[in-house]
C-alpha positions, -999 to 999 in steps of 0.1 A, spaced: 0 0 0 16 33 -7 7 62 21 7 96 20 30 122 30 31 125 69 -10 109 70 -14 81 95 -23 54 76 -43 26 104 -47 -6 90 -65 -36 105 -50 -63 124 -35 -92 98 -57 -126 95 -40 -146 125 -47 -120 151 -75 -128 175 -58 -156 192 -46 -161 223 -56 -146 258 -30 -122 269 -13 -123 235 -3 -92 214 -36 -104 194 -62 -110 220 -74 -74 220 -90 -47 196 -64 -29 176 -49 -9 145 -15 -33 135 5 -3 119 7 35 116 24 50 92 31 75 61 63 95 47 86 110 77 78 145 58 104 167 39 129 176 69 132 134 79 124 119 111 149 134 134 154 171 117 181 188 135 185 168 161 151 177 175 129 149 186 92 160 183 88 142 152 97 107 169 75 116 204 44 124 173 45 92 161 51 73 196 16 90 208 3 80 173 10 46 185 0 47 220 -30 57 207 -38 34 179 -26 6 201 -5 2 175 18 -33 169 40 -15 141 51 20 130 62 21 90 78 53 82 98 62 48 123 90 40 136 86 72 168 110 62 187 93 88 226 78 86 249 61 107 258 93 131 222 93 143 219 66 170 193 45 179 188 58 209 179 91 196 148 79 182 140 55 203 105 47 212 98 30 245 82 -1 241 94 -10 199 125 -22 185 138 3 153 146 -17 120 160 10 102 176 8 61 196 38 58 203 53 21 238 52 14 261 75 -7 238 99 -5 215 120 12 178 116 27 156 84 13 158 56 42 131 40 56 125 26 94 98 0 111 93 4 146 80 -33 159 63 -34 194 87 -52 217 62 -81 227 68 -97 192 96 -114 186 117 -107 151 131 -141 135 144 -132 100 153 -97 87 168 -79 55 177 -44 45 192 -28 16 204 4 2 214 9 -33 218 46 -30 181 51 -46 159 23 -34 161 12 4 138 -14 18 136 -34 50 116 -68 62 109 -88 91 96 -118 99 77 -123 126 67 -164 136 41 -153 166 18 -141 137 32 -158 102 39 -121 92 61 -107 68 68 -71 71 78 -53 39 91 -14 40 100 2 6 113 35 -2 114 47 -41 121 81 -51 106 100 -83 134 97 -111 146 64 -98 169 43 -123 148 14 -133 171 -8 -128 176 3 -87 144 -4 -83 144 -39 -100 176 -50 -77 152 -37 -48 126 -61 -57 145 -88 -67 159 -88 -31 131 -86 -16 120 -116 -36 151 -135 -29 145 -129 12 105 -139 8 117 -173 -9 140 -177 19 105 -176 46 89 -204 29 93 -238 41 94 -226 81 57 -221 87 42 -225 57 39 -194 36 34 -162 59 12 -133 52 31 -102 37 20 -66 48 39 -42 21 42 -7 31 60 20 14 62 54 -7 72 42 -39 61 70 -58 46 51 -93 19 72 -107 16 55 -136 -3 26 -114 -37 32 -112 -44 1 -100 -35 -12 -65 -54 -42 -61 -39 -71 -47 -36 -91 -79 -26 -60 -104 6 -52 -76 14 -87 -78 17 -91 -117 34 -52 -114 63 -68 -88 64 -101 -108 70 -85 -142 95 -64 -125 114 -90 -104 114 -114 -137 131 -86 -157 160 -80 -129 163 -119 -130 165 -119 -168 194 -87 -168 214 -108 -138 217 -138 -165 227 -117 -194 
């Protein structure tokens, strides 16, 4: 699902949810909050009101997850500087160059088993796998102008670390968040992204043989 620029985007809990008694799932809630970090990044001069709007957004929501893109952050922002109580920070920092990133805040109760990020200097994704609810967590970043082919190595990644999952539990359900900026798809049902990020995959599989 793509999201808008700074919106909070609730979704409903994934299928799998309503189990247990005293389990993350056992109560009414929103599973993610989320939307584009806005044009200054998450942590703009090293002031933190940004990260406290989105922990309240959470507390509020009851949210499991927090899925945030153009992040702007690199490696001399620390974690502990956007820290919020209560999640664990996946973070996929752009590389090279400025701004892009993206970061999924996961509430602390769920346990992470498998995770990827990437940065090619245009695209930057990250993923999680979580066993408690047979849920894949997908977090994309694409800017306008991107190089075709950066976004094809993005995908095929992505692809390559999905694969991986199966096998474990059975195939787990995939929640794909992101801004990946594609106006030219008018069409985001579930079936028309899937033929979209199979054509596209197929043709960076195709390039990496030739």
């Amino acid at each position: 699902a793509e999201q808008g620029a700074g919106g909070v985007q609730p979704a409903p809990a994934p299928g799998g949810l309503g189990a247990a008694p005293g389990s993350p799932a056992s109560r009414p809630l929103n599973s993610l909050i989320g939307g584009n970090a806005g044009e200054a990044g998450l942590l703009p001069n090293s002031y933190r009101g940004k990260v406290e709007h989105w922990a309240d957004l959470a507390k509020e929501h009851n949210a499991l997850f927090i899925s945030l893109q153009e992040s702007h952050l690199h490696p001399g922002v620390l974690d502990a500087e956007i820290n919020i109580p209560g999640f664990t920070a996946f973070r996929s920092d752009r590389k090279d160059r400025k701004n892009g990133g993206v970061i999924t805040y996961i509430r602390q109760d769920l346990g992470v088993r498998n995770q990827f990020s990437h940065s090619n200097s245009y695209c930057e994704s990250a993923a999680q796998f979580i066993p408690e609810l047979s849920l894949c967590l997908i977090n994309v970043y694409r800017p306008p102008g991107c190089p075709l082919a950066k976004f094809q190595e993005t995908l095929g990644l992505l692809e390559e670390f999905l694969e991986g999952l199966e096998g474990e539990q059975g195939t787990p359900s995939i929640l794909c968040t992101g801004d990946m900026n594609l106006p030219f798809v008018t069409d985001w049902s579930k079936l028309a992204l899937e033929k979209f990020c199979t054509k596209v995959a197929e043709q960076e599989t195709s390039n990496r043989n030739t």
